[in-house]
C-alpha positions in Angstrom: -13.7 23.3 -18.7 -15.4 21.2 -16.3 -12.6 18.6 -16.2 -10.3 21.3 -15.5 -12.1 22.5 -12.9 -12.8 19.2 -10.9 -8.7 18.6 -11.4 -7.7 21.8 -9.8 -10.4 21.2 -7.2 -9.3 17.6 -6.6 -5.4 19.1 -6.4 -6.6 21.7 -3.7 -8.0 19.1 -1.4 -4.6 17.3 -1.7 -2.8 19.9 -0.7 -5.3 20.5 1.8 -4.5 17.5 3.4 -1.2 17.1 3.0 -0.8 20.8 4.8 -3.2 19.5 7.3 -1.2 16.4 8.2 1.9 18.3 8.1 0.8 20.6 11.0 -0.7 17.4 12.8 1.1 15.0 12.2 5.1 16.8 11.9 7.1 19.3 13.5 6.2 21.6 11.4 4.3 23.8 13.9 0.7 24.1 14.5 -1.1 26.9 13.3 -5.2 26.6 15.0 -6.5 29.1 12.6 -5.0 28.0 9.7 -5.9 24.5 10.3 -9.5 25.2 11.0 -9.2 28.1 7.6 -8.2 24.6 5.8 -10.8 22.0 7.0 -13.5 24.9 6.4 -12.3 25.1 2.8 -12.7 21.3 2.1 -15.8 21.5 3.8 -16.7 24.6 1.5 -15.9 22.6 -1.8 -17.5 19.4 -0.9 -21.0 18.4 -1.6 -22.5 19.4 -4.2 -20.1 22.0 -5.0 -18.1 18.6 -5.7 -20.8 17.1 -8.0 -21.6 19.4 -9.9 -18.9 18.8 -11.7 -19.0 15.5 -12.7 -21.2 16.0 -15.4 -21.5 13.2 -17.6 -19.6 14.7 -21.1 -16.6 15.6 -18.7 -15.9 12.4 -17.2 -16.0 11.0 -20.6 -13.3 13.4 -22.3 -9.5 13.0 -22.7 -7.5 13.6 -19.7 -10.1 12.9 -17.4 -9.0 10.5 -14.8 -12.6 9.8 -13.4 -14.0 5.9 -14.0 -16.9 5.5 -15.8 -18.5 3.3 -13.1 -19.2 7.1 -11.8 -22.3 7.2 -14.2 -23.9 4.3 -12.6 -23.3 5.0 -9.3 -24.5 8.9 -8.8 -26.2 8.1 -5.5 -23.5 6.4 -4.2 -20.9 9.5 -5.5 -22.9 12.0 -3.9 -23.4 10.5 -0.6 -19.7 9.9 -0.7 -19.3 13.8 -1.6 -21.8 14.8 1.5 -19.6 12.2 3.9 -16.3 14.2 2.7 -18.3 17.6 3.5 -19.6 15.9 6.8 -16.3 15.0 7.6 -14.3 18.4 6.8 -16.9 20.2 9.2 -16.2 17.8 12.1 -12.6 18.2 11.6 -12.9 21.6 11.7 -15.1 21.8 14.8 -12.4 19.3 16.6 -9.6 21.6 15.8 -11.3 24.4 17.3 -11.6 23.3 20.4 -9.3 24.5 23.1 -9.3 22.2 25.9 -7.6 22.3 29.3 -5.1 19.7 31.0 -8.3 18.6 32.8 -10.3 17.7 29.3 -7.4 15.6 28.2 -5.6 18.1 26.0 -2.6 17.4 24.2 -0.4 20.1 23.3 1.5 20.4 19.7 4.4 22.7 19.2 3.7 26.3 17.2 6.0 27.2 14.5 9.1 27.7 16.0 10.1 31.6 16.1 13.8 32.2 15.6 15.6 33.2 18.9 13.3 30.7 21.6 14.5 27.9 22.8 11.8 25.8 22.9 8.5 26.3 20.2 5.1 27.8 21.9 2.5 24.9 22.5 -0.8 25.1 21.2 -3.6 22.5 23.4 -6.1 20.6 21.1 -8.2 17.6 21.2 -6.6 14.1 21.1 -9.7 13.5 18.8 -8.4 16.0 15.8 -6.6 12.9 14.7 -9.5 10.4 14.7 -11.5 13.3 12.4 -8.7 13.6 10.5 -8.4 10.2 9.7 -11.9 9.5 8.8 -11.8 12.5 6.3 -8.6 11.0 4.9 -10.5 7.6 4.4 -13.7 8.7 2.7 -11.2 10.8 0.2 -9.6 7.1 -0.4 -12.9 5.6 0.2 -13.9 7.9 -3.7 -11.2 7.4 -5.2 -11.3 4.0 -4.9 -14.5 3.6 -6.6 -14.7 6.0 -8.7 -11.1 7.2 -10.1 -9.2 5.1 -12.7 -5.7 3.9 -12.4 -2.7 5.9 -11.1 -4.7 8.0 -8.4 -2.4 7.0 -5.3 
């Protein structure tokens, strides 16, 4: 069903960002690709592939967690939908960057490979947290208005 859908799309973005923030923000080890793989496929299911399933029988239904204020807000839904796409693809582009020293690069330790001493560093942009962070607040920035209790 549609609500079944939306929920399994909704539970991919969190773990989306929660891998995301794990490889930024941990010592988890930083994996470029991947990262940019992950803020492509947010990007990918934002938008209107977001919206379109929020008809209005399947916010409606049992199980759904979605507030009805959705219905009388659809403008402001999908503009928040296009933000979150917006904001995935400048993620992305920020993570792909590979500056040098010289452009103000910080480096994050690679996942650690058994044997080495010390983890391969990988140099990104001091900016992929500022992107991150403004994706992370337009997902809040929804679900604020337009999910019912129990979200966070």
């Amino acid at each position: 069903s549609m609500r079944h859908r939306r929920q399994r799309q909704m539970s991919d973005h969190h773990e989306a960002m929660n891998d995301l923030r794990d490889m930024m923000y941990t010592d988890q080890g930083f994996d470029r690709t991947k990262a940019v793989q992950i803020a492509r496929k947010i990007e990918a299911t934002s938008g209107e592939s977001l919206t379109g399933n929020f008809h209005p029988g399947s916010v409606v239904t049992t199980g759904s967690r979605t507030s009805l204020s959705l219905m009388n807000n659809q403008e402001a839904f999908k503009a928040n939908a296009q933000a979150l796409q917006a904001a995935a693809a400048a993620l992305a582009e920020e993570l792909a960057k590979r500056p040098t020293a010289e452009e103000g690069a910080i480096y994050l330790p690679k996942e650690r490979v058994y044997g080495k001493e010390e983890p391969e560093t990988e140099a990104v942009s001091p900016e992929i947290w500022e992107k991150f962070n403004a994706l992370s607040e337009t997902c809040v920035a929804c679900h604020s208005n337009f999910r019912g209790r129990g979200w966070w």
